[in-house]
PDB file with one MODEL, atoms N, CA, C and O in Angstrom:
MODEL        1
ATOM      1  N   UNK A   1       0.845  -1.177   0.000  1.00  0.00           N
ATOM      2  CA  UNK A   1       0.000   0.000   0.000  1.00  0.00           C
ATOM      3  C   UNK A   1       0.893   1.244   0.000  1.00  0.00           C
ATOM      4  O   UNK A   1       1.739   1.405   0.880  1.00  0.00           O
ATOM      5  N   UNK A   2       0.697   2.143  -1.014  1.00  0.00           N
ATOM      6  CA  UNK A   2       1.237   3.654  -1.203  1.00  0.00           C
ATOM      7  C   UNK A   2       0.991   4.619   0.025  1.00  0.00           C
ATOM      8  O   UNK A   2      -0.064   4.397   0.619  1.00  0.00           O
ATOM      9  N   UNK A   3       1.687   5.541   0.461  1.00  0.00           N
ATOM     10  CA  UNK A   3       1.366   5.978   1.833  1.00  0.00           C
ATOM     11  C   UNK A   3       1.403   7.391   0.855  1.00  0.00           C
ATOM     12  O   UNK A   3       2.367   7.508   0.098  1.00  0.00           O
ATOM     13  N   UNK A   4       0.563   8.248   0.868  1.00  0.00           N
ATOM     14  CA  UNK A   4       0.653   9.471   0.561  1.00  0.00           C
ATOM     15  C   UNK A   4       0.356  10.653   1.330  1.00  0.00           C
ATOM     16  O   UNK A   4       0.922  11.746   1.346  1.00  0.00           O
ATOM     17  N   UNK A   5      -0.638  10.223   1.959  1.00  0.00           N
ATOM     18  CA  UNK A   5      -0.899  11.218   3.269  1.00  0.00           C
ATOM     19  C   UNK A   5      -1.001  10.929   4.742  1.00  0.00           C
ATOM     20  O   UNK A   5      -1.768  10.163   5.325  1.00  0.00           O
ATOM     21  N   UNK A   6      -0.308  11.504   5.088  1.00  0.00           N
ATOM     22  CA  UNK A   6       0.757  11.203   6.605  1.00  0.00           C
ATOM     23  C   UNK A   6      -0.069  12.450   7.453  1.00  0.00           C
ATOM     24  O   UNK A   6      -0.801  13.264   6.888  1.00  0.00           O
ATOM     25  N   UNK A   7       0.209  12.426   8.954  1.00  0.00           N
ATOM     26  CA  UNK A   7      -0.036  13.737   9.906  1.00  0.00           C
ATOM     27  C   UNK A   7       1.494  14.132  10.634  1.00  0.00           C
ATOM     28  O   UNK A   7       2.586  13.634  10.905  1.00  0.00           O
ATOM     29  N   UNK A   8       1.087  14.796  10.684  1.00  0.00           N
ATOM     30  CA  UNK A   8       1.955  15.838  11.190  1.00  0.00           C
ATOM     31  C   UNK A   8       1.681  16.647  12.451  1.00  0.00           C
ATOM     32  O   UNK A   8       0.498  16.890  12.687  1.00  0.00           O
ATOM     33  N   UNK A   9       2.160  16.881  12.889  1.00  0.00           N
ATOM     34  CA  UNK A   9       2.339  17.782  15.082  1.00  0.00           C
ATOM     35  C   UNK A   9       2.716  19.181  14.009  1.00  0.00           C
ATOM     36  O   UNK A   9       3.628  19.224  13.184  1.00  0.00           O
ATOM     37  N   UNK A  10       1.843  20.115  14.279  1.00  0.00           N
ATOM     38  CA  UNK A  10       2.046  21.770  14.020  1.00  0.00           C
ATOM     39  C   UNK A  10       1.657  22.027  14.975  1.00  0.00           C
ATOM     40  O   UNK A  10       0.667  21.437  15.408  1.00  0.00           O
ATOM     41  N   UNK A  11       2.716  23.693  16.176  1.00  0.00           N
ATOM     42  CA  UNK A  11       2.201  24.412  16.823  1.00  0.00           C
ATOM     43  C   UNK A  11       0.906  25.075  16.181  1.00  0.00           C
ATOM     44  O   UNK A  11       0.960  25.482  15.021  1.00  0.00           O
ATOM     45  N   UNK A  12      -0.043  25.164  16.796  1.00  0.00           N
ATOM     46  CA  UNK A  12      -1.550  25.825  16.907  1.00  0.00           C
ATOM     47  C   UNK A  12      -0.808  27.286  16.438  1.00  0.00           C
ATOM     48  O   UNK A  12       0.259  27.556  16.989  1.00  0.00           O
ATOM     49  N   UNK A  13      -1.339  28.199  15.462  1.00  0.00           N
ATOM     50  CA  UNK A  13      -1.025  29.652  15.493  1.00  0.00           C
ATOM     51  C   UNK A  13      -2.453  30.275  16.567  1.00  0.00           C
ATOM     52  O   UNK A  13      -3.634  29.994  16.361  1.00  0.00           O
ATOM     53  N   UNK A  14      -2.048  30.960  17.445  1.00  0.00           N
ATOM     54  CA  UNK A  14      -2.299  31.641  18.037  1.00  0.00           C
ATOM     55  C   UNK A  14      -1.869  33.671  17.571  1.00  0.00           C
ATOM     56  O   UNK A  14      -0.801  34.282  17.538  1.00  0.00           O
ATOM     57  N   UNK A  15      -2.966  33.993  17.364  1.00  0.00           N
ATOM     58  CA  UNK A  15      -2.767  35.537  17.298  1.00  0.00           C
ATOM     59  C   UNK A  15      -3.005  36.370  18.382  1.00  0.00           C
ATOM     60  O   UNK A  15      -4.191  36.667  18.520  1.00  0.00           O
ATOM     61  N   UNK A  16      -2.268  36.815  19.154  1.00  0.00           N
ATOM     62  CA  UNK A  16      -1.943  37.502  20.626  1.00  0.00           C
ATOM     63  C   UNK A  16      -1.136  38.935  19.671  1.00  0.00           C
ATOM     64  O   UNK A  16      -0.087  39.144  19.061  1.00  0.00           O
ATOM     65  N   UNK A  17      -2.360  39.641  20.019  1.00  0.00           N
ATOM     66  CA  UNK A  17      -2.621  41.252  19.930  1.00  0.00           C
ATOM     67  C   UNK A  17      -2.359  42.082  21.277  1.00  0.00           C
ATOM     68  O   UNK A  17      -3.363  42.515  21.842  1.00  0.00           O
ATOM     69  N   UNK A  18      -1.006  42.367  21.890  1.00  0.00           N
ATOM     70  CA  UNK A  18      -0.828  43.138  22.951  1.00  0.00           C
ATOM     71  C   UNK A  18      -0.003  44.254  22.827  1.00  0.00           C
ATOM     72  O   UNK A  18       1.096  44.245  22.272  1.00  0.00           O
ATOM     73  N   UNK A  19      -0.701  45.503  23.503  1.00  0.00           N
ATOM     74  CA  UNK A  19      -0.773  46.864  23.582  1.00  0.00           C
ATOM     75  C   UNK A  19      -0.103  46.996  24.667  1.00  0.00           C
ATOM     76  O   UNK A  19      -0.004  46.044  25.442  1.00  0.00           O
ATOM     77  N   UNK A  20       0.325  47.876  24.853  1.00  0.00           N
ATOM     78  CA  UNK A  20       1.474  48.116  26.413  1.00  0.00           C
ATOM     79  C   UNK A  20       1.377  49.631  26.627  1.00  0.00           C
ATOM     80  O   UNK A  20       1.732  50.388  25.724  1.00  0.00           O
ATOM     81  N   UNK A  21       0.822  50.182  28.002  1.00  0.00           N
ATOM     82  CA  UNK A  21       0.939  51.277  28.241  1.00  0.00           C
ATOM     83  C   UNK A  21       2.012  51.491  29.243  1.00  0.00           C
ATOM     84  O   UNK A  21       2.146  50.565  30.042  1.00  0.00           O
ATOM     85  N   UNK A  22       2.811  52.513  29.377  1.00  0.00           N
ATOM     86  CA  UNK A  22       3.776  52.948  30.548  1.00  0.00           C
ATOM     87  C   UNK A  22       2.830  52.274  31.592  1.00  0.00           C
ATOM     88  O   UNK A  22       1.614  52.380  31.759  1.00  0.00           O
ATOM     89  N   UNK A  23       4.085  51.321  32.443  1.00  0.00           N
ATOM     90  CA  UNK A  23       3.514  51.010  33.901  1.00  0.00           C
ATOM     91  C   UNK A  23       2.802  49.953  34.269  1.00  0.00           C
ATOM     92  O   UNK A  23       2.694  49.438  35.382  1.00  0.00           O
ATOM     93  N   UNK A  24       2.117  49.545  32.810  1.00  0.00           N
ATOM     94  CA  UNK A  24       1.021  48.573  33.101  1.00  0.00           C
ATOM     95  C   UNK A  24       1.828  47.091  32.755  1.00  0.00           C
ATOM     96  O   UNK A  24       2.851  46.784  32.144  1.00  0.00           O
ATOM     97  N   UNK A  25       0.914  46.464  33.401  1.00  0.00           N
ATOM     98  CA  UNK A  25       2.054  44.840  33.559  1.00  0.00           C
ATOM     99  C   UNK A  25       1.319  44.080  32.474  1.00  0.00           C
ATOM    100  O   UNK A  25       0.111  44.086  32.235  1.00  0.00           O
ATOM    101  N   UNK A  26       2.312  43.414  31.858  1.00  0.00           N
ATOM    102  CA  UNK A  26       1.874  42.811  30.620  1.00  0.00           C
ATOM    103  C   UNK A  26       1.637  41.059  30.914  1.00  0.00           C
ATOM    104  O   UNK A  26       2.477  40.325  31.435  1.00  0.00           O
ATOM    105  N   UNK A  27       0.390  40.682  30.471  1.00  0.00           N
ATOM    106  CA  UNK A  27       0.194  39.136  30.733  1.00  0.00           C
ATOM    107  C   UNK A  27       0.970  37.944  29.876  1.00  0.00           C
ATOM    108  O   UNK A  27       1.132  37.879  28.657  1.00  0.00           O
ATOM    109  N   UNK A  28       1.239  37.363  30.529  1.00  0.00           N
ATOM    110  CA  UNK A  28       2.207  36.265  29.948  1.00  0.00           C
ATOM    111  C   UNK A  28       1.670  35.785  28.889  1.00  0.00           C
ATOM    112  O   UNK A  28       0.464  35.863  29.126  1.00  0.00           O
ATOM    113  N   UNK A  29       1.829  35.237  27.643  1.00  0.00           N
ATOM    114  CA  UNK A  29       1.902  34.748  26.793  1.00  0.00           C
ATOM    115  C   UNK A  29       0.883  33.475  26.835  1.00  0.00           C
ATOM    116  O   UNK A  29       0.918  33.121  28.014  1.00  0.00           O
ATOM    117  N   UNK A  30      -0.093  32.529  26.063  1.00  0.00           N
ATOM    118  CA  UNK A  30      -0.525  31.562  26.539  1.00  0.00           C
ATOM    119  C   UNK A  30       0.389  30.460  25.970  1.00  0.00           C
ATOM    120  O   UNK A  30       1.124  30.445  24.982  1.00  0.00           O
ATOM    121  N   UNK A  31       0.057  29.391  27.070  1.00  0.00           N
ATOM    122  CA  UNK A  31       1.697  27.931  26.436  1.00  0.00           C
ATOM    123  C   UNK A  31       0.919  27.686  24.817  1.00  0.00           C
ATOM    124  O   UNK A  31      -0.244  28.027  24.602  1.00  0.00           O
ATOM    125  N   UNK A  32       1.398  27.340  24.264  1.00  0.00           N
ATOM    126  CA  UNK A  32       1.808  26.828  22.733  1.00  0.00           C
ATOM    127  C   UNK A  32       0.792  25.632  22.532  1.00  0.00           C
ATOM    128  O   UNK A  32       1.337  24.716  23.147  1.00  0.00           O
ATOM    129  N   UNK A  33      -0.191  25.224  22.093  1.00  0.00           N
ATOM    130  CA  UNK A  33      -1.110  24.316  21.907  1.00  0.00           C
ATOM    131  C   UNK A  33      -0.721  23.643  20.566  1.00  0.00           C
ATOM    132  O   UNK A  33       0.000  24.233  19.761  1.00  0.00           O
ATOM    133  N   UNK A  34      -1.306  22.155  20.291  1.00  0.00           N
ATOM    134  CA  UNK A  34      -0.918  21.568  19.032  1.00  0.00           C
ATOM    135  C   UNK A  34      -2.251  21.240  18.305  1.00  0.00           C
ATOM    136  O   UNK A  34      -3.346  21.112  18.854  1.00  0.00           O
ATOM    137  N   UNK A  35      -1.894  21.087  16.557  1.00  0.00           N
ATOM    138  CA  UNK A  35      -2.969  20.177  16.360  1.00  0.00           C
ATOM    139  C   UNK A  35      -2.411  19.531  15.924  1.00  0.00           C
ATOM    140  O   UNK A  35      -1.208  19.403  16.150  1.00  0.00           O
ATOM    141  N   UNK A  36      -3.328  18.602  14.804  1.00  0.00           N
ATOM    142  CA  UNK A  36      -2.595  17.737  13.878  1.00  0.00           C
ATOM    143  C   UNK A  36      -2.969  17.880  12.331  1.00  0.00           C
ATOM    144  O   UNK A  36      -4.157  17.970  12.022  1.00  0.00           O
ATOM    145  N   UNK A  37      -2.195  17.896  11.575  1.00  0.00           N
ATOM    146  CA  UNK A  37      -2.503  18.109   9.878  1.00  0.00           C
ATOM    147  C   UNK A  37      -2.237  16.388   8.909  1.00  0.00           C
ATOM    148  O   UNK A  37      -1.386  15.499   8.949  1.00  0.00           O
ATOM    149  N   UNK A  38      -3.646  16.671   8.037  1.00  0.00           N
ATOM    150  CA  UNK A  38      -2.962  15.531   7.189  1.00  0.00           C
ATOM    151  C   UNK A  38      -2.472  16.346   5.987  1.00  0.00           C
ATOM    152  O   UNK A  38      -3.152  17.120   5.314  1.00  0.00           O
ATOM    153  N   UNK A  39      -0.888  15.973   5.798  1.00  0.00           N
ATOM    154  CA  UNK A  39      -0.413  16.171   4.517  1.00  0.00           C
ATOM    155  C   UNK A  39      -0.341  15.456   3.533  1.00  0.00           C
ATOM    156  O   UNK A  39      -0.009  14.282   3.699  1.00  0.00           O
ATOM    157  N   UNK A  40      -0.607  15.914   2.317  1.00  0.00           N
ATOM    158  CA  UNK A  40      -0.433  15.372   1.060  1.00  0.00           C
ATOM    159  C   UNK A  40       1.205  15.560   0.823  1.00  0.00           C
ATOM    160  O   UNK A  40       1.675  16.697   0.845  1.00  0.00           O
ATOM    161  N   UNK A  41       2.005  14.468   0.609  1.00  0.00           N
ATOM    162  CA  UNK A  41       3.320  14.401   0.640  1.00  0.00           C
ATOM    163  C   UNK A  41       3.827  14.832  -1.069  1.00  0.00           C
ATOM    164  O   UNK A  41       4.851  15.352  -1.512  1.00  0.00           O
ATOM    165  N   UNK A  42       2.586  14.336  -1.706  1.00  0.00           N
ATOM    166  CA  UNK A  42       3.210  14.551  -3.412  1.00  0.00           C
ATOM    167  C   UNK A  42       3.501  15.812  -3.423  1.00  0.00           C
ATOM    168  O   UNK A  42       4.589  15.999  -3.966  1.00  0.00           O
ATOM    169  N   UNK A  43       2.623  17.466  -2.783  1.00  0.00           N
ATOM    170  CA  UNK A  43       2.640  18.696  -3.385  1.00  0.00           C
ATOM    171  C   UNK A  43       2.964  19.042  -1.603  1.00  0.00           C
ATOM    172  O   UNK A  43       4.040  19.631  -1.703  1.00  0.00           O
ATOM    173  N   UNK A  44       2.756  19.016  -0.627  1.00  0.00           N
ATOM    174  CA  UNK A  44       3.311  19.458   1.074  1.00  0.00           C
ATOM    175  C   UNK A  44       1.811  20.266   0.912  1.00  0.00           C
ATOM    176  O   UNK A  44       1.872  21.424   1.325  1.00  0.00           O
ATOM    177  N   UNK A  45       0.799  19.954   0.510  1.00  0.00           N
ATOM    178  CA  UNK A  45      -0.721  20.877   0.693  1.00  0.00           C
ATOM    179  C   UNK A  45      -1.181  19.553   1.903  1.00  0.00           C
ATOM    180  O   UNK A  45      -1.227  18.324   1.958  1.00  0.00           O
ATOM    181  N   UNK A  46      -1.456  20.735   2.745  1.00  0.00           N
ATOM    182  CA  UNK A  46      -2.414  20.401   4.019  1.00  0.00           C
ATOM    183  C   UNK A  46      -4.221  19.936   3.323  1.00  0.00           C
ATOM    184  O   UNK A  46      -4.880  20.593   2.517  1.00  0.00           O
ATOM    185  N   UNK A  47      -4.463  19.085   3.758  1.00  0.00           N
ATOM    186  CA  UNK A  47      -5.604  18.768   3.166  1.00  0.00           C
ATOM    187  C   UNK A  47      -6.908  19.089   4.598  1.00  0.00           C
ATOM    188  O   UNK A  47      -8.061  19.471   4.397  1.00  0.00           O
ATOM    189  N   UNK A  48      -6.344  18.826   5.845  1.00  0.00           N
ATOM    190  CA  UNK A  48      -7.001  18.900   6.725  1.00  0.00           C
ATOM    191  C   UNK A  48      -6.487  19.021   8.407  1.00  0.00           C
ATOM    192  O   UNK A  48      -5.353  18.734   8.792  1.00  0.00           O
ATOM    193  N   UNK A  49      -7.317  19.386   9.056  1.00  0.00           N
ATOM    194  CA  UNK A  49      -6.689  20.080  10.596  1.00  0.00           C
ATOM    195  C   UNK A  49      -7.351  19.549  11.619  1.00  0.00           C
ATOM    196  O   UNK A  49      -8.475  20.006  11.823  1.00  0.00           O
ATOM    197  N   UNK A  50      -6.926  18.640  12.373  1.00  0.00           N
ATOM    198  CA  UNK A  50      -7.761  18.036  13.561  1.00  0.00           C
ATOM    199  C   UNK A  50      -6.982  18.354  15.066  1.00  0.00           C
ATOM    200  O   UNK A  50      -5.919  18.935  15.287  1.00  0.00           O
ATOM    201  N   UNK A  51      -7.994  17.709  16.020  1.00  0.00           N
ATOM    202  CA  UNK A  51      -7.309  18.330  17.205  1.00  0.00           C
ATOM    203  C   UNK A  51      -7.041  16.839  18.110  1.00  0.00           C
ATOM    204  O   UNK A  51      -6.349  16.671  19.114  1.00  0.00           O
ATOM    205  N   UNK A  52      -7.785  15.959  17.415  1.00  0.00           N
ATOM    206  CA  UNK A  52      -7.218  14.793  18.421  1.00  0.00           C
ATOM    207  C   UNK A  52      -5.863  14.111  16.727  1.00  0.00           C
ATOM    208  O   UNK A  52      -6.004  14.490  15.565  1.00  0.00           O
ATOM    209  N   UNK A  53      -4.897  13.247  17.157  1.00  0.00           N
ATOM    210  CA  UNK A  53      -3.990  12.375  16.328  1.00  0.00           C
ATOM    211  C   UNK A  53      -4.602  11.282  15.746  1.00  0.00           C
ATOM    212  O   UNK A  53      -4.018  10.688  14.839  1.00  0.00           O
ATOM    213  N   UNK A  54      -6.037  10.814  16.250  1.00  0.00           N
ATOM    214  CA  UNK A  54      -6.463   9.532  16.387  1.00  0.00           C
ATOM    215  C   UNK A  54      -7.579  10.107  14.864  1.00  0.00           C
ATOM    216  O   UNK A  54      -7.524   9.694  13.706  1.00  0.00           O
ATOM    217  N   UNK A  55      -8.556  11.225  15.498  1.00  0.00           N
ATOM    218  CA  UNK A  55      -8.829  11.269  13.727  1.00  0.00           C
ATOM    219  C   UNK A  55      -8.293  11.483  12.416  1.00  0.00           C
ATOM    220  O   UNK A  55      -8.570  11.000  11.318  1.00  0.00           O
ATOM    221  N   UNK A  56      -7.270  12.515  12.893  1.00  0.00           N
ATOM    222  CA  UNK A  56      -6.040  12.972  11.053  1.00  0.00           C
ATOM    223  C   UNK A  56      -5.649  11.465  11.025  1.00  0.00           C
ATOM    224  O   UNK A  56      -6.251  11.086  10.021  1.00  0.00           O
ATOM    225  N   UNK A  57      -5.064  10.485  11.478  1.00  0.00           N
ATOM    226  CA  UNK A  57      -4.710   9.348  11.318  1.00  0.00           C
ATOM    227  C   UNK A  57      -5.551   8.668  10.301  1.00  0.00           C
ATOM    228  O   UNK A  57      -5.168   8.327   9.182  1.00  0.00           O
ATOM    229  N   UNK A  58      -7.284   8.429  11.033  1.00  0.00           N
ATOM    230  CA  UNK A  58      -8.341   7.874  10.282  1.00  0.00           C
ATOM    231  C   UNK A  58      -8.866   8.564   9.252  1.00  0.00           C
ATOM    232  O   UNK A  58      -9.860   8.042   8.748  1.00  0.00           O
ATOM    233  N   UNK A  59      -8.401   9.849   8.664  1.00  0.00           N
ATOM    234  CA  UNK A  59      -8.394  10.307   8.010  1.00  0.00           C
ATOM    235  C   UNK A  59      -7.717  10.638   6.546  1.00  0.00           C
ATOM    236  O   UNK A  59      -8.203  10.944   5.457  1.00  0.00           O
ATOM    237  N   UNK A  60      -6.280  10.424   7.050  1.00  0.00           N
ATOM    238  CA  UNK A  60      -5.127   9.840   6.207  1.00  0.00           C
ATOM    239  C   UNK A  60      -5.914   8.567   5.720  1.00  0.00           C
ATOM    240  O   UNK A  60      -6.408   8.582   4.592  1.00  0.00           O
ATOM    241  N   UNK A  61      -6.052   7.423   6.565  1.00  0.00           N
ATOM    242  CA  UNK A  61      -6.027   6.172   6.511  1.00  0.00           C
ATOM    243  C   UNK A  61      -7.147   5.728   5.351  1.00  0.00           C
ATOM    244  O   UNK A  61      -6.937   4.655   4.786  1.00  0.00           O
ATOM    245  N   UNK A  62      -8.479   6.602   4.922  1.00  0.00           N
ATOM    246  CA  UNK A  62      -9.482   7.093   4.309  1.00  0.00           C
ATOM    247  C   UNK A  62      -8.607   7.181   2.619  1.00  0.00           C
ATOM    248  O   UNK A  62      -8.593   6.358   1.703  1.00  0.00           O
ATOM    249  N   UNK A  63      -7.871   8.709   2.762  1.00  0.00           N
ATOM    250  CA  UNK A  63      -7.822   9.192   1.806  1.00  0.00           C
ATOM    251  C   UNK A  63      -6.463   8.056   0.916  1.00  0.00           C
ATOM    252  O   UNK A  63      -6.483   7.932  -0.309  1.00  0.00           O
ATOM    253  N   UNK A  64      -5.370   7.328   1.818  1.00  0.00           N
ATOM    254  CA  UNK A  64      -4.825   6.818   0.983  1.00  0.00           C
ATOM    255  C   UNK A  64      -5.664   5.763   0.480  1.00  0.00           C
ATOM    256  O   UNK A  64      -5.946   5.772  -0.718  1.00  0.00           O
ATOM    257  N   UNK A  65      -6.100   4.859   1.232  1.00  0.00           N
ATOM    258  CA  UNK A  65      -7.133   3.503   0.680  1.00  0.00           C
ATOM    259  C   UNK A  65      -7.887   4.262  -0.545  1.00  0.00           C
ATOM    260  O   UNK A  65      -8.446   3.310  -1.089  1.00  0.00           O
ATOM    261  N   UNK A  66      -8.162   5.188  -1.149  1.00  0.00           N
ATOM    262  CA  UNK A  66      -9.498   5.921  -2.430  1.00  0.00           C
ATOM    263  C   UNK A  66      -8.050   5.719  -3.242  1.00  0.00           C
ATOM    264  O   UNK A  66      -8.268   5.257  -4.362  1.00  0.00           O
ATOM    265  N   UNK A  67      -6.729   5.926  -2.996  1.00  0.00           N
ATOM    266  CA  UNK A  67      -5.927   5.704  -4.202  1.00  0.00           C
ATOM    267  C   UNK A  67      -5.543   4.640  -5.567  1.00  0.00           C
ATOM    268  O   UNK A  67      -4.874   3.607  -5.544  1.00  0.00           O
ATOM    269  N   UNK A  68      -6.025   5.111  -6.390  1.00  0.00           N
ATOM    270  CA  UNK A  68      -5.944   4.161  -7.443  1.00  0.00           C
ATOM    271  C   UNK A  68      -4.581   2.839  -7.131  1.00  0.00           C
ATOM    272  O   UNK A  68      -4.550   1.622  -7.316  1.00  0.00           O
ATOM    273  N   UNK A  69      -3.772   3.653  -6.686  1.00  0.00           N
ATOM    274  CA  UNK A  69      -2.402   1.948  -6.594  1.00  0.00           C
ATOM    275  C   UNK A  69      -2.841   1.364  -5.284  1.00  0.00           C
ATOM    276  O   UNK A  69      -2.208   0.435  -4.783  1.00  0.00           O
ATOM    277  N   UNK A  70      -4.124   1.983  -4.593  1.00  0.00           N
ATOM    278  CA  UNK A  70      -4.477   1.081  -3.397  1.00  0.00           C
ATOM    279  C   UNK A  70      -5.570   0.280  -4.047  1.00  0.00           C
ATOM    280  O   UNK A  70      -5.882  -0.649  -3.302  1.00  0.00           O
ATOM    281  N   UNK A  71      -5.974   0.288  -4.692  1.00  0.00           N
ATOM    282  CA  UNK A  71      -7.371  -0.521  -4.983  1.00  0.00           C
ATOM    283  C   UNK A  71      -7.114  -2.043  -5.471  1.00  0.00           C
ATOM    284  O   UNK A  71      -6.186  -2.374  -6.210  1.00  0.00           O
ATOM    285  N   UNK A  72      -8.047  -2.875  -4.957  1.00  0.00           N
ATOM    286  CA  UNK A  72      -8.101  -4.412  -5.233  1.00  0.00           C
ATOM    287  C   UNK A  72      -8.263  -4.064  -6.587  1.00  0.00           C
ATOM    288  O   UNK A  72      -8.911  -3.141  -7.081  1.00  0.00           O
ATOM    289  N   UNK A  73      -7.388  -5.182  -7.258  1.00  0.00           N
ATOM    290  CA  UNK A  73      -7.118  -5.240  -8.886  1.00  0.00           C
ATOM    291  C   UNK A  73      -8.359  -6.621  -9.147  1.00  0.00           C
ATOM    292  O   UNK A  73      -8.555  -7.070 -10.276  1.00  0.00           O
TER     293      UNK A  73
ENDMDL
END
């Protein structure tokens, strides 16, 4: 079986918009969250974004099996 689309661990982008006035105390940063991506390995295009490993997996696992060099001959 051809493996074409795999997952991948990407930090979560987070957009943290902070303003700072003289004096005022600035809040810490939030920790770094993950998801998971299935990539298409032929072109590196993200096809999809999950938050547990267990669905991008079953998801991969989906899209390679529809591949023509996967199919019962």
């Amino acid at each position: 079986m051809d493996i074409v689309f795999i997952v991948q661990r990407k930090q979560r982008v987070n957009a943290v918009i902070q303003a700072k006035r003289p004096g005022q105390p600035v809040d810490p940063l939030p920790l770094p969250t993950y998801c998971y991506k299935a990539v298409d390995t032929r072109t590196g295009d993200y096809v999809g974004e999950f938050d547990q490993e267990f669905d991008a997996q079953n998801h991969c696992n989906q899209l390679n099996a529809q591949l023509p060099q996967n199919q019962a001959r």
